[in-house]
C-alpha positions as CSV (number, residue, x, y, z in Angstrom):
1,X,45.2,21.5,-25.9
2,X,44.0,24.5,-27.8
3,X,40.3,26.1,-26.9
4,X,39.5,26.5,-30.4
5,X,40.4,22.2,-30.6
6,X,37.1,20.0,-29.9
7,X,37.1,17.2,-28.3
8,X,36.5,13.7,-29.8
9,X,36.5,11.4,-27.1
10,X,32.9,11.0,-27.7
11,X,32.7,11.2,-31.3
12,X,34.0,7.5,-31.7
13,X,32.4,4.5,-33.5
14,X,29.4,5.6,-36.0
15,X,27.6,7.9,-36.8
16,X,23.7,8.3,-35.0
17,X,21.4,7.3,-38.0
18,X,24.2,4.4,-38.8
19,X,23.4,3.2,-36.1
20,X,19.9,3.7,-36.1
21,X,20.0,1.9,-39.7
22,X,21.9,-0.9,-37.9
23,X,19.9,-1.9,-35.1
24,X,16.0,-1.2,-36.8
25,X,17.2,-3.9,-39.6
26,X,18.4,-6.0,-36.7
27,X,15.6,-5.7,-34.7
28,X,13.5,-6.7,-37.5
29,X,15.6,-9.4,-38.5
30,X,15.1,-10.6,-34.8
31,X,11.0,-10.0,-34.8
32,X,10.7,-12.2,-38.4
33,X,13.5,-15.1,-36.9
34,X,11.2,-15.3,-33.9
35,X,7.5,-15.1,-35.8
36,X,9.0,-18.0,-38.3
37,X,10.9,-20.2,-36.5
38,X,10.5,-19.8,-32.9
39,X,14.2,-20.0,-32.4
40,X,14.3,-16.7,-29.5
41,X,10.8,-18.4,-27.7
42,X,13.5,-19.6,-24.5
43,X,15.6,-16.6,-24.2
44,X,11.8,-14.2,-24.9
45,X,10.7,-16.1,-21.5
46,X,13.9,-16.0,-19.6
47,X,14.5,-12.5,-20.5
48,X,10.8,-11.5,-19.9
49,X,11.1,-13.5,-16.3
50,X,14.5,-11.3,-15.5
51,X,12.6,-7.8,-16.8
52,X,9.1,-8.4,-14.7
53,X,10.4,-6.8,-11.9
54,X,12.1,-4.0,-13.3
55,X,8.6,-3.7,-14.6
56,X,6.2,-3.9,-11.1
57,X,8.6,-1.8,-10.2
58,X,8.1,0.7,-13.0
59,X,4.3,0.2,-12.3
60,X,4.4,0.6,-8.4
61,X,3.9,5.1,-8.8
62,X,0.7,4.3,-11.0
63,X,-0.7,2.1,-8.6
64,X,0.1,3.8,-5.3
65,X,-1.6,6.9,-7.4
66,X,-4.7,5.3,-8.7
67,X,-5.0,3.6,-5.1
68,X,-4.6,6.9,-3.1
69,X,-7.4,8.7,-5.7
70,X,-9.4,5.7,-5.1
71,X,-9.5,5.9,-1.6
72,X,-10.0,9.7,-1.0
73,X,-12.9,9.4,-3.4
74,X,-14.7,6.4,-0.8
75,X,-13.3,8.3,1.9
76,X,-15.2,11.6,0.8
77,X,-18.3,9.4,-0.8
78,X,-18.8,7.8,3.0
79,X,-18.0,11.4,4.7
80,X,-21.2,12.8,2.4
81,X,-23.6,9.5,2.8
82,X,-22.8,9.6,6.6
83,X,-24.0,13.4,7.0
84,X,-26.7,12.6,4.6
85,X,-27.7,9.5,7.1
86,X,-27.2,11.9,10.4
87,X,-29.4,14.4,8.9
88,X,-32.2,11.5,8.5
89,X,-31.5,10.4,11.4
90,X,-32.2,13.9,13.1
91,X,-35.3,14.1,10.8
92,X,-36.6,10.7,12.2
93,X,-35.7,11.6,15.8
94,X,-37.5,14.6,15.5
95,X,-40.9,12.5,14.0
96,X,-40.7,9.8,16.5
97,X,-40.2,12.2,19.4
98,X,-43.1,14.0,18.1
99,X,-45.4,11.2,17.9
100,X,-44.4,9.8,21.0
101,X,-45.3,13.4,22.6
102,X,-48.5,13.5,21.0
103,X,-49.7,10.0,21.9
104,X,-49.3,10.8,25.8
């Protein structure tokens, strides 16, 4: 085969906005079948019941990421009341050692 030849193995069937064309008018067709006479209601559920796992599966980064941001936030949030609280503590420590000094 020439250099100058393309090749059209994947050139076949039609063209891009044919088939654009094709399946937006089908797709409608489909969404007004289904809104008027509740013909696609079964195969909605049984194809919704085979795609919810593909779909917690899709969702499993967000919610390993909003998990992990949530727990460094309590994490750090409990680091700063804790030092907060040991630093009363001290202050307290300090007073109550005080008056108990002063008392004898």
């Amino acid at each position: 085969m020439e250099s100058t030849q393309s090749f059209r193995f994947f050139n076949r069937g039609p063209s891009p906005l044919v088939r654009l064309i094709f399946f937006s008018t089908l797709s409608l067709l489909l969404l007004f079948v289904d809104a008027r006479y509740r013909y696609l209601e079964s195969t909605r559920s049984a194809l919704s019941i085979l795609v919810s796992p593909i779909q917690q599966l899709a969702t499993i980064p967000n919610s390993l990421w909003r998990q992990s941001s949530e727990y460094l936030f309590t994490q750090s949030s409990l680091v700063r009341e804790n030092k907060v609280l040991h630093q009363q503590h001290e202050i307290d420590a300090a007073q109550l050692f005080t008056i108990t000094n002063d008392a004898c």
